[in-house]
Residue, then its C-alpha position, 0 to 999 in steps of 0.5 A: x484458448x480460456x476454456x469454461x471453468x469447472x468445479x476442480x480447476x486449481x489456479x497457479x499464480x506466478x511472476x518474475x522474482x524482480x517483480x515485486x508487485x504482489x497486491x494483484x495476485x493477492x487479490x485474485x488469489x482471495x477472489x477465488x479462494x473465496x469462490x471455492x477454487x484452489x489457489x497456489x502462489x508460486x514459491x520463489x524457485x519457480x519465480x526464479x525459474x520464469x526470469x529464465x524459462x529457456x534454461x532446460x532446469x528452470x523450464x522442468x522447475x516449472x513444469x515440475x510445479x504445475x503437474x505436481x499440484x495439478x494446477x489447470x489454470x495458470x496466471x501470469x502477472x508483471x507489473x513493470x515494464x511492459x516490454x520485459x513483460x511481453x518478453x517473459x510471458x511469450x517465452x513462457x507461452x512458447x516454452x509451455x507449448x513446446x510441452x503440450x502442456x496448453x489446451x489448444x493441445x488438450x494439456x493440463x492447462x486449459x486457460x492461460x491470463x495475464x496481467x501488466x500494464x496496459x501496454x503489455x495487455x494490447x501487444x500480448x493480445x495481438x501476438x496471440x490473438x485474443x486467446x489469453x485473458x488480460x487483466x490491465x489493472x482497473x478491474x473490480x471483484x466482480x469484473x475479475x472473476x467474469x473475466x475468468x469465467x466463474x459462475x456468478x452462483x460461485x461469487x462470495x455471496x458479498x461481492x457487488x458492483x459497488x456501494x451506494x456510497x461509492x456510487x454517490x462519490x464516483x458521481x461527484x468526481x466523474x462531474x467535477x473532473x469532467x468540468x475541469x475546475x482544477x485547472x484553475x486552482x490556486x497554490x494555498x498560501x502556507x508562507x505567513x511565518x518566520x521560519x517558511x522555508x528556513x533552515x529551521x522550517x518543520x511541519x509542526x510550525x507549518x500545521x500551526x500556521x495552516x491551522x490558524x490560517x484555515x488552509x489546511x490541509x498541507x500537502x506531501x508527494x512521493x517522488x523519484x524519477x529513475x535512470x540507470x546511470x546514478x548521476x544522472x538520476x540524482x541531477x534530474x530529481x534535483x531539477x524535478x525538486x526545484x520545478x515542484x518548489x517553484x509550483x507552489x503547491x507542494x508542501x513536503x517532499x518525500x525522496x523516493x530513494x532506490x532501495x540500494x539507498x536503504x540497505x547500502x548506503x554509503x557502500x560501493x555499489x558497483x555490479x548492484x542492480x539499483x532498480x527504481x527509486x533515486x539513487x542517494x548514496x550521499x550526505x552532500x547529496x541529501x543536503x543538496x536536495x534539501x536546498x533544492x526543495x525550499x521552501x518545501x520540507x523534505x523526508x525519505x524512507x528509513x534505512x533497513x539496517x543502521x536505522x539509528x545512524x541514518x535517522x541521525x544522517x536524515x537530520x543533518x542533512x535534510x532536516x528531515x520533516x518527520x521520520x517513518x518507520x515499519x516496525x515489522x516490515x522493510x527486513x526478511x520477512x518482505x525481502x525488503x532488508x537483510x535484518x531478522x524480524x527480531x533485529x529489525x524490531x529492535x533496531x527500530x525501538x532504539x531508533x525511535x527513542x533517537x527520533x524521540x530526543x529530536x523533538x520530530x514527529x514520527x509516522x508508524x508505517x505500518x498498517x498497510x503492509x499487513x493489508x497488503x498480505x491479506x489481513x483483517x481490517x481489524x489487524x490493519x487498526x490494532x497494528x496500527x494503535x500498537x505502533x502508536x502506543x509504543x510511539x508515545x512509550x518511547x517518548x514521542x511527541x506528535x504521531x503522524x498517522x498514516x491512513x491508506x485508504x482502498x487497501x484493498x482497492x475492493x474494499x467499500x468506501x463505508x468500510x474504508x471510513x469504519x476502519x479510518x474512524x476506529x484507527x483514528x479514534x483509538x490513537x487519539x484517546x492516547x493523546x494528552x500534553x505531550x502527545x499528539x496526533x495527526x491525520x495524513x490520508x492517502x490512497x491506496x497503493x493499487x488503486x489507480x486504473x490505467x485508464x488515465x481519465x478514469x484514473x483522475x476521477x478516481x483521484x477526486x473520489x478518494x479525496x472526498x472519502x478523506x473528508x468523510x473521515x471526520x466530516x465535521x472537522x474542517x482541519x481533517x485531514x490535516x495533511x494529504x499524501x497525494x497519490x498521482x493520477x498515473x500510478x498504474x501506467x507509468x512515474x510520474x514527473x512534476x506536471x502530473x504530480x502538480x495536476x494530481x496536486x489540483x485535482x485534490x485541493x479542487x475537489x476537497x473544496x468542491x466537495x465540502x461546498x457540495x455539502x454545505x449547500x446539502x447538494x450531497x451529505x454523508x448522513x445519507x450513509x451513517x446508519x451503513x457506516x456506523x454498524x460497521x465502526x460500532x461492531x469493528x471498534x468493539x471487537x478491536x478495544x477487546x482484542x487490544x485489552x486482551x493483549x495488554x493483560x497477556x502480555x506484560x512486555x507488549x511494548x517492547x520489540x519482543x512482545x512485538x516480534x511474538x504476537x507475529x511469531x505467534x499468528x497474531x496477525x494473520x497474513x495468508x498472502x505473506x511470501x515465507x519461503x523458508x517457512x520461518x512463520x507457519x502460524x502466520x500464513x495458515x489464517x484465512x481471510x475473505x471478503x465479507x460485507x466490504x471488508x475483510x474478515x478472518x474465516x475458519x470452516x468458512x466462519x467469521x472468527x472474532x479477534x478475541x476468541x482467535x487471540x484466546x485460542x492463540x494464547x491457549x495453543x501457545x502457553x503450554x508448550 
């Protein structure tokens, strides 16, 4: 039973600890504050506490948390397997009965939803006959909070459908995919050089090659089957590697190792739970998965701690295409690593000097994972110009700029492309001889429907939002990290991968066709998408110089760690258990025309004048 909303509901989020899935929460929970509601995320007691409901102190844990914060509508969210997500919610369902604590017994909870895949979705509705609202993942803002019941006199006052812009790409990828095209695209010819998949092969001689050669961009996936049995995952991802080699479509291969391959390699892991990801816990077997990908180049995630000699590892055994790193992330503060902030930091500076002396490019993996936790857009460009900056302080050479687009996955595509152009803009004023920029898009990380033929759709749409990003420019973007299509229901293996692969390649060159021929143009758009980079270019130049003059050791891993420390970087969806950070989590930010803004007193604040309340709050003490 979802009985109507009124004006005092309070919402409780909650999931399962092993879960890490939190971009959805994080969106509905901004939806609804934005709405006026009062939202609580479970602490991770209580996300402990619902991995085993039936335990009579985690059912108390629970119970405890909903009473004492009079919360009256309480979602539910599991993202990864769909049978672990029917189990734990139906305890739950069952345990919460036992209580009285439903409406259908005139409870304090007077409506229950739920969100996973959309497998889970179909069986929880049958086994409780419609009474809980689901969310399988494809839902707009606007779809979200009608799904919930609120008023549309309560929606943030910016929230619609979509933008005409969207509309226009929506409409080009919807005719593209349905005429399938794609299936008769044909591998780019990358081969015309000496060291193609050599030894000592390296994507700055495959950008120069493609570039001349007018077949850019170069194409990079993420890949990594899973198996609970170690051995066997790693041989299935060699035959995986070996079948995206022979395809011909796929440029760099990412390894997504297992996040025991991150913080415990080379550890015994006996008794550890590896989760997803390929279990690499090897130098021979990195080596041998480099020899199973020629004539593709190679890279995989960075360590969480050792950083430096598994950076140096990479090299040997790979010879890594470029290196990745996240600055603030992959430690305590995402649970992700065992580093402190500050370790973390500096661990990363001393390893990019390292990556500096190898010639290699490195890519900041930064400015996604604030947008993640709910900041500002303009915190998603200045944290990544900083990372960039220091990049070329430390001496590196070529910057592979990531630019993950729909994060969120509500933000306007004229949004999408105000915060690409000023990111990409101001990274590349820093470019001289020595230092050069490149641009890699990709889509967003929760963007994808489970719907899988609306999923391909909106593959092709993104994909024409990345040309758009320097539409005049026929190298941009210069390398395309392709996202496959069935993101949001399950992993994908090399067929969907190379069919994701087509889709992309297809629609880039379906699109910028389009538009030669003036069937489509994003001029239409450029008096909408110029407000928003004029006004968010300014407001980020003046922020970053306000920096630069207040903090003489900016770039350095404690200038870094104290514009976090310090609330800089406004992350209100940020899990601080311990609360190691309160200036952090208590911004707020919203949506606002597209975009996300910080707000005070239901007031946009620009960047400046916070950072100058900031620095003024800080300096005296």
């Amino acid at each position: 039973m979802y009985l109507p909303l009124n004006e005092n509901e309070v919402f409780g989020l909650i999931k399962p600890i092993n879960d890490v899935h939190t971009l959805g929460i994080s969106m509905i929970s901004n939806l609804l504050k934005a709405s006026g509601f009062k939202v609580l995320i479970a602490p991770k007691e209580i996300q402990e506490a619902v991995r085993n409901i039936a335990k009579v102190n985690n059912l108390s844990r629970v119970q405890r948390w909903i009473k004492d914060n009079k919360i009256t509508r309480l979602g539910f969210s599991y993202r990864l397997d769909p049978v672990d997500g029917v189990d734990f919610f139906m305890r739950l369902i069952h345990q919460l009965a036992s209580l009285k604590l439903l409406p259908e017994d005139n409870g304090p909870l007077r409506g229950i939803f739920f969100a996973g895949l959309p497998d889970a979705c179909d069986i929880i509705q049958k086994k409780l006959h419609g009474s809980v609202v689901c969310f399988p993942g494809d839902e707009t803002p606007f779809q979200s909070l009608s799904k919930l019941l609120v008023d549309p006199k309560f929606f943030p006052k910016d929230i619609k459908e979509s933008h005409e812009y969207d509309d226009m790409r929506w409409q080009f990828a919807s005719t593209y995919v349905e005429s399938e095209k794609y299936l008769k695209v044909t591998p780019p010819n990358h081969s015309g050089y000496p060291s193609f998949g050599k030894d000592d092969d390296s994507v700055a001689k495959r950008l120069e090659f493609a570039k001349s050669n007018h077949s850019l961009p170069l194409t990079r996936v993420h890949a990594g089957p899973y198996s609970s049995d170690r051995l066997e995952a790693i041989n299935l991802f060699i035959s995986w590697t070996k079948d995206l080699a022979k395809g011909g479509f796929l440029d760099i291969l990412s390894i997504g190792s297992s996040q025991l391959s991150q913080s415990k390699f080379g550890e015994n892991w006996d008794g550890l739970s590896n989760g997803g990801g390929v279990p690499v816990n090897s130098e021979i077997e990195y080596h041998l998965i480099k020899e199973a990908a020629k004539p593709m180049l190679v890279r995989t995630y960075a360590g969480t701690k050792n950083i430096k000699d598994l950076a140096a590892m990479y090299e040997r055994a790979l010879n890594i295409s470029w290196h990745a790193l996240s600055f603030w992330w992959f430690c305590e503060i995402d649970g992700r690593g065992d580093n402190s902030l500050l370790e973390n930091l500096t661990e990363h500076f001393d390893t990019i000097r390292f990556i500096a002396s190898t010639g290699k490019p490195l890519e900041p993996n930064v400015p996604h994972h604030f947008a993640f936790r709910g900041a500002d857009d303009a915190t998603f460009v200045i944290s990544g110009f900083l990372c960039a900056k220091a990049a070329k302080i430390l001496g590196i050479k070529d910057l592979i700029l990531q630019m993950m687009l729909n994060t969120p996955k509500y933000t306007w595509g004229i949004q999408d492309l105000a915060k690409a152009r000023v990111l990409l803009k101001l990274t590349k004023s820093l470019e001289d001889e020595n230092f050069h920029v490149h641009l890699q898009t990709r889509a967003g990380l929760d963007y994808f429907s489970p719907d899988i033929e609306k999923a391909k759709i909106q593959l092709a749409a993104v994909t024409a939002l990345m040309d758009d990003i320097e539409p005049e420019n026929p190298d941009s973007p210069e390398i395309i990290h392709v996202v496959s299509y069935s993101e949001a229901v399950r992993l994908a293996d090399p067929d969907i991968m190379e069919e994701s692969l087509k889709i992309t390649l297809g629609a880039l060159k379906e699109y910028r066709n389009l538009k030669k021929q003036n069937k489509l143009s994003i001029h239409d758009f450029d008096k909408d998408i110029n407000l928003h980079y004029e006004d968010l270019l300014q407001e980020c130049k003046e922020a970053i110089d306000f920096l630069e003059q207040k903090f003489p050791d900016l770039y350095t891993p404690q200038g870094f760690y104290r514009l976090f420390e310090q609330g800089y970087f406004p992350l209100p969806f940020l899990l601080d258990e311990k609360n190691k950070f309160p200036f952090v989590t208590q911004q707020s930010t919203t949506l606002r025309n597209g975009g996300i803004k910080v707000i005070k007193n239901g007031k946009i604040i620009p960047t400046k004048e916070r950072y100058e309340q900031i620095f003024n709050a800080t300096y005296f003490q």
